[in-house]
C-alpha positions in Angstrom: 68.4 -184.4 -84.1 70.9 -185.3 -86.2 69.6 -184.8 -89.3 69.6 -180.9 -88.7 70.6 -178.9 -91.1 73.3 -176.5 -91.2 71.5 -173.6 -91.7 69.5 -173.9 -88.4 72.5 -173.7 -86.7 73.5 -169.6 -84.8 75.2 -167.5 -87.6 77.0 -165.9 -85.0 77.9 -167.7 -81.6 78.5 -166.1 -78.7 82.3 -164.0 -77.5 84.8 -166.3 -76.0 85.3 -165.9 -72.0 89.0 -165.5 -72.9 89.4 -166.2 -69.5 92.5 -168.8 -69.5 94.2 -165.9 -71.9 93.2 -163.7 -68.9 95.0 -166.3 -66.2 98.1 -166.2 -68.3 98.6 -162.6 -68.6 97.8 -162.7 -64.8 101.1 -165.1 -64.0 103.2 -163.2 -65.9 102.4 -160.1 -64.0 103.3 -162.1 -60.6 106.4 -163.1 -61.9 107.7 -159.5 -62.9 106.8 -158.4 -60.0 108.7 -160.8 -57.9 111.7 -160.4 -60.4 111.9 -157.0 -59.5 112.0 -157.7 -56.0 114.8 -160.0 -56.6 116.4 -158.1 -58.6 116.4 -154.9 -56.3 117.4 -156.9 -53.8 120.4 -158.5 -55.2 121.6 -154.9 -56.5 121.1 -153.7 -52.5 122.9 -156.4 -50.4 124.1 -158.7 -53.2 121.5 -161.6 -52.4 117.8 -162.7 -53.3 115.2 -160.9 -50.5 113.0 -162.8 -48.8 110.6 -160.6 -49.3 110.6 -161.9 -53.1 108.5 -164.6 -51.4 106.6 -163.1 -48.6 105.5 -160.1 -50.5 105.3 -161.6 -53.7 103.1 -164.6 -53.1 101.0 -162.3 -51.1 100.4 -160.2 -54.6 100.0 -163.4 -56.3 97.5 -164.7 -54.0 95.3 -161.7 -54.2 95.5 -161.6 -57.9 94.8 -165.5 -57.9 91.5 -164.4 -56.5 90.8 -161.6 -58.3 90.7 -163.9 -61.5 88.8 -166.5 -60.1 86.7 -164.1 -58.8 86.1 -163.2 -62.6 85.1 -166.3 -63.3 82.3 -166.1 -62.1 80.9 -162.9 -61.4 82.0 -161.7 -64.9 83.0 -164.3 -67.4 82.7 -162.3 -70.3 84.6 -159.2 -69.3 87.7 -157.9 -71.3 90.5 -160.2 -71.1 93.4 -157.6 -70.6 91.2 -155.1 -68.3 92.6 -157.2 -65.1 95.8 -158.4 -66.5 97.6 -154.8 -67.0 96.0 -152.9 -63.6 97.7 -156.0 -61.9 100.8 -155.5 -63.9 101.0 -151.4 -63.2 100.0 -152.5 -59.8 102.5 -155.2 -59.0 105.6 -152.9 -61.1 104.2 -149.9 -57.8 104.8 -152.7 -55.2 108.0 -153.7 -56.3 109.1 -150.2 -56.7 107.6 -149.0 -53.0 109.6 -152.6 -51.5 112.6 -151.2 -53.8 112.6 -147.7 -51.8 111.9 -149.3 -48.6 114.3 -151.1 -49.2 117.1 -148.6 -48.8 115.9 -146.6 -46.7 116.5 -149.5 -44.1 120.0 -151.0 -42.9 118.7 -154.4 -43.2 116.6 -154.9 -46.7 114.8 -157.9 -44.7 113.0 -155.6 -42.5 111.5 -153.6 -45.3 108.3 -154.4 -46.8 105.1 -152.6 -48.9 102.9 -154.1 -46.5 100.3 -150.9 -46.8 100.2 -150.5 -50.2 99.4 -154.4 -50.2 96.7 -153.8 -47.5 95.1 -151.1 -50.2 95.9 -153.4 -53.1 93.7 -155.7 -51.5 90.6 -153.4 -50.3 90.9 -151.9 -53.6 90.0 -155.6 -55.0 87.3 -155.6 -52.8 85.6 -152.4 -53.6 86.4 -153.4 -57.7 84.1 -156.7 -56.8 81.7 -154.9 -54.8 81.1 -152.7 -58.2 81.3 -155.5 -60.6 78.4 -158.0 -58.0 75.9 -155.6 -57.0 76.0 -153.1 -60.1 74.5 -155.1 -62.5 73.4 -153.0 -64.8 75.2 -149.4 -64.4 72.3 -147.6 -66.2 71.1 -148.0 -62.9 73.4 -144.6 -62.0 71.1 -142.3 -64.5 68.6 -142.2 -61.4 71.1 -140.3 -59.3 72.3 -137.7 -61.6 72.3 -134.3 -59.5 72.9 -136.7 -56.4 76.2 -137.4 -57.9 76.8 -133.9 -59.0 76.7 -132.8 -55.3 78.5 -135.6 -53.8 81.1 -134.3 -56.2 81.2 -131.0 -55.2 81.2 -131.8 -50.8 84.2 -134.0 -51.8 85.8 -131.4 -53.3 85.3 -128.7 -51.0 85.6 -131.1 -47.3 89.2 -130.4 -47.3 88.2 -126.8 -47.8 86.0 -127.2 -44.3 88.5 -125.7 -41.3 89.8 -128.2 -38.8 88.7 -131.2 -41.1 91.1 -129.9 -44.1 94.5 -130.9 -44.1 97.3 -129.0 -46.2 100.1 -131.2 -46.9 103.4 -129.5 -48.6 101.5 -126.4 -49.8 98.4 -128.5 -50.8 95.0 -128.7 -49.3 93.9 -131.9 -50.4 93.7 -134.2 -47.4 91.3 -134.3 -44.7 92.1 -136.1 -41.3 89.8 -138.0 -39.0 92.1 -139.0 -35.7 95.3 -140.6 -37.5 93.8 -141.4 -40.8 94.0 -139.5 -43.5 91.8 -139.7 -47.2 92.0 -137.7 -49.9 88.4 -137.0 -50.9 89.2 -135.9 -54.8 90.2 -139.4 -55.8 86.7 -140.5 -55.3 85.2 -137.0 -56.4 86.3 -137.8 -59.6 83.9 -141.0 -60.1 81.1 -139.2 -58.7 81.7 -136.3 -61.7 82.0 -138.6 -64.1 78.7 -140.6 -63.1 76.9 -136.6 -63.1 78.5 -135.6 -66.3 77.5 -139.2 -67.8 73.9 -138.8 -66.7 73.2 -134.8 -67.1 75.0 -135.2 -71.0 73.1 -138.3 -72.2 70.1 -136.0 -71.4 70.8 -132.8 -72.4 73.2 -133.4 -75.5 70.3 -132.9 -77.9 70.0 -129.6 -76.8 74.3 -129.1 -76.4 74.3 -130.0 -79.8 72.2 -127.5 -81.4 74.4 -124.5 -83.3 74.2 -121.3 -82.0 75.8 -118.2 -84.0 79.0 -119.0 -86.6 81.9 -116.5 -85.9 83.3 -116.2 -90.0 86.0 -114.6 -91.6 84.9 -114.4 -95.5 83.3 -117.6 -96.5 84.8 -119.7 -93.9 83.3 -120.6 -90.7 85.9 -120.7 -88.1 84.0 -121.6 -85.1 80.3 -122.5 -84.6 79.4 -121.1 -81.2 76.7 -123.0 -78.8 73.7 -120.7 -78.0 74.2 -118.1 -75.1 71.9 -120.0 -73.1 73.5 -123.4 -73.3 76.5 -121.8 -71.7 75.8 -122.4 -68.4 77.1 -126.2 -68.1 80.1 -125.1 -69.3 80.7 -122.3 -67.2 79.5 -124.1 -64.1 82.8 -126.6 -64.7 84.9 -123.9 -65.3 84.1 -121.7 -62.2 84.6 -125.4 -60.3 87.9 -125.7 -61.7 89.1 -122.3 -61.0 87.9 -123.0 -57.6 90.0 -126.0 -57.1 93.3 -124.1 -57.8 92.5 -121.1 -55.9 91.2 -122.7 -53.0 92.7 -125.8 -52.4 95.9 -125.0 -54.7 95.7 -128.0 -56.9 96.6 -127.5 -60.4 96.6 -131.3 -61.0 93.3 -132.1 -59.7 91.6 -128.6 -61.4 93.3 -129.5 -64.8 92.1 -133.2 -64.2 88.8 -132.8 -63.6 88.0 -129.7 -66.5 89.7 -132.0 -68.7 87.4 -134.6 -68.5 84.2 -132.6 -68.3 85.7 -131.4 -71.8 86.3 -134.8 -73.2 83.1 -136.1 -72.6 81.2 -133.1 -73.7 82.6 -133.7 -77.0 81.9 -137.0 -76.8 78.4 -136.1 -76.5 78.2 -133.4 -78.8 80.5 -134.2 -81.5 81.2 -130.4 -81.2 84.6 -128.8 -81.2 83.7 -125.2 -80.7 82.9 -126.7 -76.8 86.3 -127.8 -76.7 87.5 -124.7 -77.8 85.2 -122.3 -75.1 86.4 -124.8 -72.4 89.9 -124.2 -73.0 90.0 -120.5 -73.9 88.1 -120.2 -70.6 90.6 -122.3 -68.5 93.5 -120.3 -70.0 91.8 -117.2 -68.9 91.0 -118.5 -65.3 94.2 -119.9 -64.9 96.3 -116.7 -65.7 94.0 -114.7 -63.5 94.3 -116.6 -61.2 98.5 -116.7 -61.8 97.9 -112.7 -61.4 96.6 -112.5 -58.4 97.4 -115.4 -56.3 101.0 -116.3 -55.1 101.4 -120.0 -55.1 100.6 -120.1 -58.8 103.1 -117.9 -59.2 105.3 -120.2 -57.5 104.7 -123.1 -59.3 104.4 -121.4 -62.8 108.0 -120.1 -61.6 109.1 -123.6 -60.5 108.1 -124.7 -64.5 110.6 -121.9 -66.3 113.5 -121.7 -64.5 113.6 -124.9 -63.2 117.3 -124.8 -63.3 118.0 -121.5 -61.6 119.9 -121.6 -58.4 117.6 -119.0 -56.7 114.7 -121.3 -57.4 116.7 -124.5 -57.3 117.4 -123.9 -53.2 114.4 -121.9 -52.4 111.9 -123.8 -49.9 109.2 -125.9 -52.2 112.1 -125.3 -54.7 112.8 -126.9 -58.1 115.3 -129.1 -56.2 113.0 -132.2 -56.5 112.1 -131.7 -60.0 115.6 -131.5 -61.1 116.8 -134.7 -59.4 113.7 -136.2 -61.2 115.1 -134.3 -64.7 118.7 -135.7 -64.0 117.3 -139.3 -62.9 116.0 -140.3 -65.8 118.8 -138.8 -68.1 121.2 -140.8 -66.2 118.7 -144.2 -66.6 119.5 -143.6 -70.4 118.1 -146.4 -72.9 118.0 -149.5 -70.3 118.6 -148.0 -66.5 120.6 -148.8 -63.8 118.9 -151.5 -62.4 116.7 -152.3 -60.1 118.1 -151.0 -56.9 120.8 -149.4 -58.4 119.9 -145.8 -58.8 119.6 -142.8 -56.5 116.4 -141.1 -56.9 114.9 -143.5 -53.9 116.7 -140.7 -51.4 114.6 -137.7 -53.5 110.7 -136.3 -52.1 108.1 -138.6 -52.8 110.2 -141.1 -55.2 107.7 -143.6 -54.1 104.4 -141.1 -55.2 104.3 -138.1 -57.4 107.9 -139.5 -58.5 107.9 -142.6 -59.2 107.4 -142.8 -62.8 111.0 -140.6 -62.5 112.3 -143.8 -60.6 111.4 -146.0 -62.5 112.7 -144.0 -65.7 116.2 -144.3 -63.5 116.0 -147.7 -63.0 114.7 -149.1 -65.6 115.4 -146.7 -68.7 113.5 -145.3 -71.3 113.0 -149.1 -72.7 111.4 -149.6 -68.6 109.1 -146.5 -68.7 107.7 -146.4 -72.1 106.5 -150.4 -71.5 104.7 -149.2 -68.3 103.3 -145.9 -70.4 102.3 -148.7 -73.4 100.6 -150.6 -70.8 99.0 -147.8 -69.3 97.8 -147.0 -72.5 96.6 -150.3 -73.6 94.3 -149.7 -70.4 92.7 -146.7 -71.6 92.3 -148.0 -75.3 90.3 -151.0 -73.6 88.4 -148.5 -71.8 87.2 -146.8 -75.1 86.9 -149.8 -76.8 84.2 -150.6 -73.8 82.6 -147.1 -74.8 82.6 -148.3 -78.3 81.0 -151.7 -77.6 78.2 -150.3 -75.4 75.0 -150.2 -76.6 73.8 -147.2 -74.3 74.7 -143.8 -74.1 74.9 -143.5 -70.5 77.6 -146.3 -70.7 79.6 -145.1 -73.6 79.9 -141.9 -71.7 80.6 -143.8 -68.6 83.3 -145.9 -70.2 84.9 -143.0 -71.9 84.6 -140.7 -69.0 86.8 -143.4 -67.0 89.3 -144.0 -69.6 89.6 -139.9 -69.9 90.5 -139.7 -66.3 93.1 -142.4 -66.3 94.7 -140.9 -69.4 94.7 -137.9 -68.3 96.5 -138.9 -64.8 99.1 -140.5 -66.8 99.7 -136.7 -68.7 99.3 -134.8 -65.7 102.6 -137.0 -63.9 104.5 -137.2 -67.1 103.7 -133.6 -68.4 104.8 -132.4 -65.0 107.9 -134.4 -64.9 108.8 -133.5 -68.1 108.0 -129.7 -67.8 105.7 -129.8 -70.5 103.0 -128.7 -67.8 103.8 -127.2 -64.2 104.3 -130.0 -61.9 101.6 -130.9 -60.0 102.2 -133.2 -57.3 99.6 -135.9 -58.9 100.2 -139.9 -58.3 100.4 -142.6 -61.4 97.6 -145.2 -61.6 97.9 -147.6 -59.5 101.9 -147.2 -58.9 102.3 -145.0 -56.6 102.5 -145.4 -52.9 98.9 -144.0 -51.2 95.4 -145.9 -50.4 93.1 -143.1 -51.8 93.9 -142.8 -55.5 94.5 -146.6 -55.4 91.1 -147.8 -54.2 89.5 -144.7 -56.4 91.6 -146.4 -59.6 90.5 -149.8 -58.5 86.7 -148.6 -58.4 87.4 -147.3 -62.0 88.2 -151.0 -63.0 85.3 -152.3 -61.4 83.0 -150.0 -63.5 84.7 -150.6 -66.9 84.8 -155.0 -66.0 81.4 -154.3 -65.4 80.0 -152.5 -68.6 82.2 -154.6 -70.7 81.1 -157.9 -69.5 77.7 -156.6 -70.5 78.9 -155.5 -73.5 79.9 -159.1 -74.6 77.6 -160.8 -73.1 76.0 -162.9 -75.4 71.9 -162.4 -75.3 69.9 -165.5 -73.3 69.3 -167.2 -76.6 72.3 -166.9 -78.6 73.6 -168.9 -75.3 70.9 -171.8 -75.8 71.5 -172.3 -79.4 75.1 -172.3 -78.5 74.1 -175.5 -76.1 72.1 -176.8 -78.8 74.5 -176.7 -81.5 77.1 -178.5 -79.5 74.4 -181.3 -78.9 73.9 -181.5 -82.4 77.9 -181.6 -82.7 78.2 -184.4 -80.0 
């Protein structure tokens, strides 16, 4: 056995586990977030919390078992997947213990027990995804199944006495005390349908139709009248959306993504271009004739007239937000030391504005570079896939969470109306946080296939550290 020769040996060994990498990343996302805590607390009352501990541990503990849950249910999966959704997630626990904090005379007795609770059945569901989905090609079987489950979640809080409006929203449905909102995991079930119905049909999308020219140049190469429909039938979902259920962010969300991974299909722009010509069009109609799009559109231009400014659903909250952040400047108050905890949802739709306060521009642009080291590992998933159902899966996931991320920050920016949409896995709420966490599960999933080495590569691996030995 000796004797072998070199050139028997692999030429390419199989992808390291990375998973001690993995662990480190892991234990420096506990310790930020019970640095935070500390640090809010000693900017509150002057003295370490001992929630620092109690909350803190109980964060670390569940991310403990996350990663050794990875070792063995996905060895292979991308190192930094689980590493930053723990970070975001541990920065939104801090931050929700931080507003609980003073809301309460006696910083001992608050807590972010709930969003704990959710951190933890969000775990569960991630694992769930990651053991029993093996191979997510599985998914293709259920394509219109999907489509449809899509479209009841959509419409439930639609359905009268089950529907729920919530600050000019209908998003929320309630069953006895408990609340859901059903779009969170609406948006998974679209993404499995669009994954499914475009790896089958994008032969067919791609095929060119009439060019529109002006001389000799070709300015857009429009599909064939017939393929339209697809198209249309998103477009007419997403219109429905805002008029029905008055939710710009999800609408915009969801005919975003269709969009995205249409083109990812297709490699055709002219789809990009229909989609959003037609969305424009809806969407001003629709500003036309119905009033609360009117009063949001309103709420985006003069943000900073007094009319508007006290008017009920006013522009007051977005202007606190506007002046929060200025005041942050390059490095924030501090944790603890700011005022936007006492504005409307600081610890939801607003809490990328907190933590702008708090923690500065330095503070927000590390959470935006992690977000987006998140999504670049979800493409690079996309990229690594050998099918086309999971490229488009992949990419369909890391379009949603990307566009999540623009949708809060456009809004609280005024570079889009503000929508009243939560940050991935920061803000306060169990629905968008056990959706994200499903998300996860999906992209751990396809990328531990993805670098998973084939059966044998593994046993010439074991043989050629026999031959080593």
């Amino acid at each position: 056995m000796s004797s072998t020769s070199a050139s028997e040996a692999p030429t390419a060994l199989p992808p390291v586990k990375r998973r001690n990498a993995e662990l480190v990343l892991i234990i420096f996302a506990i310790g930020i977030t019970m640095a935070g805590i500390a640090l809010a607390g000693i900017n509150l009352n002057g003295r370490v919390p001992s929630a620092m501990w109690t909350v803190g541990l109980t964060f670390g503990a569940l991310s403990a078992a996350a990663h050794v849950a990875m070792r063995f249910v996905a060895p292979y999966a991308d190192p930094l997947i689980l590493p930053c959704t723990l970070f975001l997630n541990g920065i939104g626990v801090a931050m929700i213990w931080r507003i609980s904090a003073a809301e309460v005379e006696d910083i001992e007795r608050a807590g972010a027990g709930m969003q704990l609770v959710w951190t933890a059945v969000g775990l569960i569901f991630c694992f769930l995804i990651i053991i029993f989905l093996k191979d997510p090609r599985v998914l293709q079987r259920y394509t219109y199944i999907s489509g449809l489950v899509a479209i009841v979640l959509l419409m439930l809080p639609a359905i009268p006495g089950l529907g729920r409006e919530v600050y000019g929203a209908r998003l929320w449905i309630g069953i006895g005390p408990f609340t859901l909102q059903p779009s969170e995991f609406a948006k998974i079930a679209l993404v499995i349908f669009l994954a499914s119905y475009l790896m089958s049909k994008r032969q067919v999308l791609q095929i060119v139709g009439k060019p529109i020219k002006i001389g000799r140049f070709t300015l857009i190469e429009l599909p064939r009248a017939r393929d339209m429909a697809p198209i249309l039938v998103g477009w007419l979902l997403a219109i429905g959306m805002l008029v029905l259920l008055t939710d710009l962010g999800t609408s915009l969300l969801l005919f975003g993504t269709f969009l995205a991974m249409l083109y990812v299909a297709t490699q055709r722009s002219s789809w990009v271009t229909i989609g959003l010509v037609l969305f424009m069009v809806g969407a001003y109609v629709a500003y036309l004739i119905f009033w609360h799009v009117q009063a949001r559109v309103n709420i985006w231009i003069n943000t900073f007239d007094q009319d508007v400014y006290y008017q009920v659903g006013g522009s007051e909250q977005l202007v606190k937000g506007l002046i929060g952040m200025a005041y942050g400047g390059l490095f924030g108050t501090g944790l603890g030391a700011g005022e936007l905890h006492s504005t409307f949802a600081s610890d939801s739709d607003f809490i990328l504005a907190t933590i702008g306060e708090e923690l500065g521009l330095t503070g927000l642009l590390t959470i935006l570079m992690v977000l987006g080291l998140l999504v670049e590992r979800g493409m690079r998933m996309a990229l690594a896939s050998t099918g086309v159902f999971n490229k488009l899966l992949a990419s369909g996931v890391a379009f949603v969470l990307a566009y999540q991320v623009f949708i809060v920050l456009g809004g609280l920016t005024r570079v889009i109306p503000l929508t009243g949409s939560t940050t991935p896995f920061m803000s306060a709420g169990g629905s968008a946080l056990m959706a994200n966490w499903i998300m996860v599960g999906i992209l751990l999933r396809i990328s531990d296939n993805a670098r998973r080495p084939a059966p044998q590569a593994i046993q010439d691996e074991g043989a050629t550290q026999v031959i080593r030995r």
